[in-house]
KEDOVO-530301 format. One record per residue (C-alpha): residue in one letter; z, x, y; residue number from 1. Coordinates in steps of 0.1 Angstrom, whole numbers, plus 2048, in hexadecimal, padded with zeros to 3 digits. Each point is the difference from the previous one (the first is absolute). Layout:
<atoms>
<atom><kolnu>A</kolnu><c3>Z</c3><c1>X</c1><c2>Y</c2><kevo>NUM</kevo></atom>
...
</atoms>
This chain:
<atoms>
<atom><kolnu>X</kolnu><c3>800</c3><c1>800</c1><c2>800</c2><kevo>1</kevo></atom>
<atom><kolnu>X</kolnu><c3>7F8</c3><c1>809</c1><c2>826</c2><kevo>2</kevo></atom>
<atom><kolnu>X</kolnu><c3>811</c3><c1>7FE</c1><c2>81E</c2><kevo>3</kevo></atom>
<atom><kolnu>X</kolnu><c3>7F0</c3><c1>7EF</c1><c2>81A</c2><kevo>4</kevo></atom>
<atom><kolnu>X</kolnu><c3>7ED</c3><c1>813</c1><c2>81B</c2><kevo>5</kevo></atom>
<atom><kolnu>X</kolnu><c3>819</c3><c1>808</c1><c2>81D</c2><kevo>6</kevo></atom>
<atom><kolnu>X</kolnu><c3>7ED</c3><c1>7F8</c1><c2>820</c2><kevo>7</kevo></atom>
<atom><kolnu>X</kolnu><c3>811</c3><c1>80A</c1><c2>81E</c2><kevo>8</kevo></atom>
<atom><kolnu>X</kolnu><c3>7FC</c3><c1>7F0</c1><c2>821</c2><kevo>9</kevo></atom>
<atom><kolnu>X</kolnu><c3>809</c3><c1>812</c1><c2>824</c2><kevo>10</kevo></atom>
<atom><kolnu>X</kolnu><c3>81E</c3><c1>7EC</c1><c2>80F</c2><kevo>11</kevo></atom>
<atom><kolnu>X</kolnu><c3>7F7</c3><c1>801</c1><c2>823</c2><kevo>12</kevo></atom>
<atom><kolnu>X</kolnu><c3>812</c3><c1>80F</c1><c2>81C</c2><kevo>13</kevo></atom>
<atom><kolnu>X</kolnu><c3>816</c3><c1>7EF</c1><c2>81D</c2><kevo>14</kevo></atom>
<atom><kolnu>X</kolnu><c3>7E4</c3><c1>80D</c1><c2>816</c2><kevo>15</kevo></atom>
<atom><kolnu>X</kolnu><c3>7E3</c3><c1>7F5</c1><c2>7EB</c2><kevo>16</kevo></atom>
<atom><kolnu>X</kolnu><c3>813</c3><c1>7DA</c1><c2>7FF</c2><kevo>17</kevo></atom>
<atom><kolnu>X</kolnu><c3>807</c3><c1>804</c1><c2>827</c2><kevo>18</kevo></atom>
<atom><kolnu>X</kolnu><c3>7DE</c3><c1>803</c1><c2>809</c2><kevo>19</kevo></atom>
<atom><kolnu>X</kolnu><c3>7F4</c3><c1>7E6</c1><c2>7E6</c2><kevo>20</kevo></atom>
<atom><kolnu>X</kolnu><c3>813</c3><c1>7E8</c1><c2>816</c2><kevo>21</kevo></atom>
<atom><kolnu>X</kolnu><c3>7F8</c3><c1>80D</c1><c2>81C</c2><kevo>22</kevo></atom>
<atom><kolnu>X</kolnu><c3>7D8</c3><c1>7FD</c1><c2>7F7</c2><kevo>23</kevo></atom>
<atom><kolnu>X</kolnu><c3>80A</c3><c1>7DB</c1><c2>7FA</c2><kevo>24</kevo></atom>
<atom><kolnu>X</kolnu><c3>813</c3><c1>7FC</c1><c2>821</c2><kevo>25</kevo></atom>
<atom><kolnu>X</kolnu><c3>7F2</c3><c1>80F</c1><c2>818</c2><kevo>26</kevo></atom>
<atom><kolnu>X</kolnu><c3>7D8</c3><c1>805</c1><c2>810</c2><kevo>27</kevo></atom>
<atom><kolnu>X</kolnu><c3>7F2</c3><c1>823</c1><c2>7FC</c2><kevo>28</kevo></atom>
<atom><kolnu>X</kolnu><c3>806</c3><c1>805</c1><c2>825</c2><kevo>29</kevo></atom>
<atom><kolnu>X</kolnu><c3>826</c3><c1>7F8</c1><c2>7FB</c2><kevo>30</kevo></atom>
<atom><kolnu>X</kolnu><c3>801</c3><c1>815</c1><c2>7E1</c2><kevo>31</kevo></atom>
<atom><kolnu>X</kolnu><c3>7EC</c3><c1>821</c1><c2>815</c2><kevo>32</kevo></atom>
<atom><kolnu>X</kolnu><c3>81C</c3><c1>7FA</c1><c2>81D</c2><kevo>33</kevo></atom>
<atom><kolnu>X</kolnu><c3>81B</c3><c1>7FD</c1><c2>7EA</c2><kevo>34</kevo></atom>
<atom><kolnu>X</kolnu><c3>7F4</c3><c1>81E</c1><c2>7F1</c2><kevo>35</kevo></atom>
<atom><kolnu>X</kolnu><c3>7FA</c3><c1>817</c1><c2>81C</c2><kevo>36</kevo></atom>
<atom><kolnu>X</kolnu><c3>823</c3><c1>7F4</c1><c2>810</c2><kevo>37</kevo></atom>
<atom><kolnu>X</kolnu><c3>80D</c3><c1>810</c1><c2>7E2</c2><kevo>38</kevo></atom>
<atom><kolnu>X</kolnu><c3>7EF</c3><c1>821</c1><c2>803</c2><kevo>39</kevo></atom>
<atom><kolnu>X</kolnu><c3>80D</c3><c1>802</c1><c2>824</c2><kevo>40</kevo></atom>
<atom><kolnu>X</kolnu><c3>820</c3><c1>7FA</c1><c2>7F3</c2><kevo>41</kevo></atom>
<atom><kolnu>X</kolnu><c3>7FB</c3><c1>81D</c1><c2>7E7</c2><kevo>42</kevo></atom>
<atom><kolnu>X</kolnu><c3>7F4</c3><c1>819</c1><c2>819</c2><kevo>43</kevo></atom>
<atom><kolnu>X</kolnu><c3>81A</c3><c1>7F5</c1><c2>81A</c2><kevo>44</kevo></atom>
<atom><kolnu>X</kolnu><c3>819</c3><c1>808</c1><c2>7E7</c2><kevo>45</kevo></atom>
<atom><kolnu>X</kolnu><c3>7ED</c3><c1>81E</c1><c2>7F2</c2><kevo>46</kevo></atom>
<atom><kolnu>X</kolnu><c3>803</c3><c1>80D</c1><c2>82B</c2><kevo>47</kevo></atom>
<atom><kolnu>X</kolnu><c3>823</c3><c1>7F5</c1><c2>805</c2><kevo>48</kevo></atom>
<atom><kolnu>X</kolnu><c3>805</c3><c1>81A</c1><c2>7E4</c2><kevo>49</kevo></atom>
<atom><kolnu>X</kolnu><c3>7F3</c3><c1>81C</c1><c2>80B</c2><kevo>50</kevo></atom>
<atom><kolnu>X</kolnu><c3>80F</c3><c1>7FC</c1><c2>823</c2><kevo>51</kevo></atom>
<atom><kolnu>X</kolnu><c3>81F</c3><c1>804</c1><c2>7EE</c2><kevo>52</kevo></atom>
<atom><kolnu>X</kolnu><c3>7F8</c3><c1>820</c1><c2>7ED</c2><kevo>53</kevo></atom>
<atom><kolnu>X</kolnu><c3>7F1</c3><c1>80E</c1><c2>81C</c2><kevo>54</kevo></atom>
<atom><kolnu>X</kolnu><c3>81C</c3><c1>7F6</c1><c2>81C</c2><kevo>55</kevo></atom>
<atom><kolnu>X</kolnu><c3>817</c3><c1>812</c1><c2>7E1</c2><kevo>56</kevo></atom>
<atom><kolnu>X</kolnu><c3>7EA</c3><c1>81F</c1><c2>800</c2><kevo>57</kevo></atom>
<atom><kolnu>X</kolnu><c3>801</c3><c1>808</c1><c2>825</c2><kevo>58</kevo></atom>
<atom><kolnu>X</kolnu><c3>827</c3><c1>7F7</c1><c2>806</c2><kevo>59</kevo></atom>
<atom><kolnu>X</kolnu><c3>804</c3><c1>81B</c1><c2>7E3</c2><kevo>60</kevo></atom>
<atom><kolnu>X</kolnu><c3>7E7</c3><c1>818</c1><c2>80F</c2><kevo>61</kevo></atom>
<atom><kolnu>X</kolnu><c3>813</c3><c1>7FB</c1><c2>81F</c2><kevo>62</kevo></atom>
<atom><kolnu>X</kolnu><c3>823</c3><c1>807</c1><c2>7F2</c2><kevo>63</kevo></atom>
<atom><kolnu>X</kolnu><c3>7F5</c3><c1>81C</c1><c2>7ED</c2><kevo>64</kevo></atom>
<atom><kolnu>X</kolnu><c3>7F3</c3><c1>814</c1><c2>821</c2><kevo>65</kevo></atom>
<atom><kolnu>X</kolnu><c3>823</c3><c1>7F7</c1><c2>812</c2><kevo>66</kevo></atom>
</atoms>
C-alpha cells in the first residue's frame, strides 16, 4: 500500500492577504498613494536614522578633540 501524494500549498503571508484586500478595497489610484505614503514613511524613518548616527558621530568627534 501507498501513501498518498503530499501536496503542499504556500500559506500566504500577512502581507500577501493585506494587499488581497486592499486590491478589493481600494481603486488602483488609492492602492499607488497608499503605497508611495508608505515609502515616504520608510525613507523618512530610514533619514531620521542617520541624523541620529551622524549627530552621534560629530558630538564624539568633538569631545575627542577637547
Amino acid at each position: 500500500m501507498q501513501a498518498a501524494p503530499v501536496r503542499a500549498t504556500a500559506i500566504p503571508s500577512f502581507t500577501d492577504a493585506l494587499r488581497a484586500v486592499e486590491s478589493l478595497l481600494l481603486s488602483s489610484g488609492q492602492r499607488t498613494a497608499r503605497r508611495n505614503a508608505w515609502t515616504s514613511v520608510l525613507e523618512d524613518r530610514r533619514r531620521a536614522k542617520d541624523r541620529v548616527e551622524a549627530q552621534r558621530v560629530v558630538e564624539q568627534s568633538f569631545v575627542t578633540h577637547l
